[in-house]
N, C-alpha and C positions, 0 to 999 in steps of 0.2 A: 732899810737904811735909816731909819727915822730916830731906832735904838741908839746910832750909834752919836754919841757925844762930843764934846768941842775937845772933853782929855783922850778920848780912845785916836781921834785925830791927832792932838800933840804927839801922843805915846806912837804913833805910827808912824808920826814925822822924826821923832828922835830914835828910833829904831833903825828907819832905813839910814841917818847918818850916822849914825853909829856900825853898821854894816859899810856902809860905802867909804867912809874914814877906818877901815880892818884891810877893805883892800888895796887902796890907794896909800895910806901912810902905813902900814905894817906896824902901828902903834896898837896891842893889844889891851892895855890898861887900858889908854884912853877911849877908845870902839867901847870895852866891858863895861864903863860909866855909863853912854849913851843907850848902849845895849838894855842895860838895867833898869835903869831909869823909864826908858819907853814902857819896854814891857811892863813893870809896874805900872806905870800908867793904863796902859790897856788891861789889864787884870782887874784893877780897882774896880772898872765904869762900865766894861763891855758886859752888857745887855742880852737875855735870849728870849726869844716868846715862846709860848707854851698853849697848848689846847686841852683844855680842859673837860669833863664828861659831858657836857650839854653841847658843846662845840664852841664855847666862845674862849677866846684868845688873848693872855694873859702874857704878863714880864714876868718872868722867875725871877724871884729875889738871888743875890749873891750870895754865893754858899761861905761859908766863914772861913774854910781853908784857903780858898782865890783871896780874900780881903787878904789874911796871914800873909798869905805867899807872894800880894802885892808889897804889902809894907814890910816885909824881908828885902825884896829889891829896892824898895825907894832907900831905906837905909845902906844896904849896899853899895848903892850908886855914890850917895854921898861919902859913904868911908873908902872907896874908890879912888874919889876926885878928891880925899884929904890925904890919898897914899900918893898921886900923883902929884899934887903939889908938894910935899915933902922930899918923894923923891927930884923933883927939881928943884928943889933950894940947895938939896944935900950937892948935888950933880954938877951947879954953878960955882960952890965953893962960898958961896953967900955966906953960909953958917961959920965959918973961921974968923 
């Protein structure tokens, strides 16, 4: 547990509200934000140990695809939350 970091925490935190606001409000966009976002987070930072030939105990580096396919979500997440707010400008009539 030592691996795990203060973002693999956040990303956990915003994960499960992003889960719990899917079932409670039945807002898909908005859950998909949170969703994203988390998991990106955990992607970026989560840590694994490794044993190596002598027996001693090592952090594997992040493989470069998990970094990619973190920062595919963190972008997502944002263009999520900029389709959500558009779509409630458009929804309130603001924009006329």
């Amino acid at each position: 547990m030592k691996n795990i970091s203060v973002r693999v925490y956040i990303g956990i935190l915003f994960s499960a509200i992003g889960l719990v606001s899917l079932f409670l409000s039945q807002q898909a966009l908005i859950s998909a934000t949170w969703l994203s976002f988390g998991n990106g987070l955990i992607l970026s930072d989560l840590r694994f140990n490794g044993v190596d030939e002598h027996g001693n105990v090592y952090t594997k580096p992040i493989p470069r695809a998990r970094i990619y396919a973190a920062i595919f979500l963190i972008v997502l997440a944002v263009l999520l939350l900029f389709l959500q707010a558009y779509i409630d400008f458009v929804g309130t009539g603001a924009a006329k």
